[in-house]
C-alpha angles and dihedrals in degrees: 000000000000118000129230139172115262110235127267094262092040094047092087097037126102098241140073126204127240140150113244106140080192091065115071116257094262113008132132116272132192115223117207121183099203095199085068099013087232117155141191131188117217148136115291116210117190112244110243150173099272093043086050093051091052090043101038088068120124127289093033115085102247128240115255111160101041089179095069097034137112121180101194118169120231098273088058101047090044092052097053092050115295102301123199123221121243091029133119114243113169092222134179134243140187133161116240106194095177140102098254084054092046087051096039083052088051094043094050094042122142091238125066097220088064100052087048101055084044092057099037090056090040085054091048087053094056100047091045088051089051087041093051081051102053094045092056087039090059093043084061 
């Protein structure tokens, strides 16, 4: 796949863009690089026309071939290894509809606000699970 910048207003957004009429429009996919193995979990939008009009505009180098495209703002391609832009990288992807990929996208999100509410609810299941057991332990 070849690699591009995300926009301005995507670069902070939990998401990438590619073209895969076998994922859903907008689903939870799960990134691997296989030359690290590194991997992130995000929201996958499908490349199309309107997004190529507003990111085909002068200075940036226009898409021409969606189906082997991938636009990934900075956090991403830091997180699977330091990706360039404008490079090939042959990367994998899966889509990961469930609830553990829905909480591994919000755990690994570009903005803090949005870990931290992950984690925070991650840490409230937890504690709800240990309380439920308590509660039937002592009824015993």
């Amino acid at each position: 796949m070849k690699i591009f910048a995300a926009l301005e207003k995507d670069a902070h957004e939990g998401w990438v863009w590619l073209y895969n009429p076998n994922l859903p429009a907008r689903c939870v996919v799960k990134i691997t690089n296989p030359a690290n193995r590194k991997s992130i979990y995000c929201e996958a939008l499908q490349i199309e026309s309107n997004f190529l009009k507003q990111y085909n505009q002068t200075p940036r180098i226009n898409i021409t071939e969606p189906s082997s495209t991938i636009v990934i703002g900075a956090w991403f391609r830091a997180s699977l290894g330091g990706l360039e832009t404008k490079s090939e990288i042959p990367l994998k992807i899966e889509s990961r509809q469930s609830c553990w990929g829905q909480y591994k996208a919000s755990t690994s999100h570009p903005q803090a606000v949005v870990r931290l509410a992950a984690n925070l609810g991650g840490i409230g299941l937890i504690l709800g699970i240990a309380g439920l057991v308590l509660g039937i332990i002592s009824l015993l």
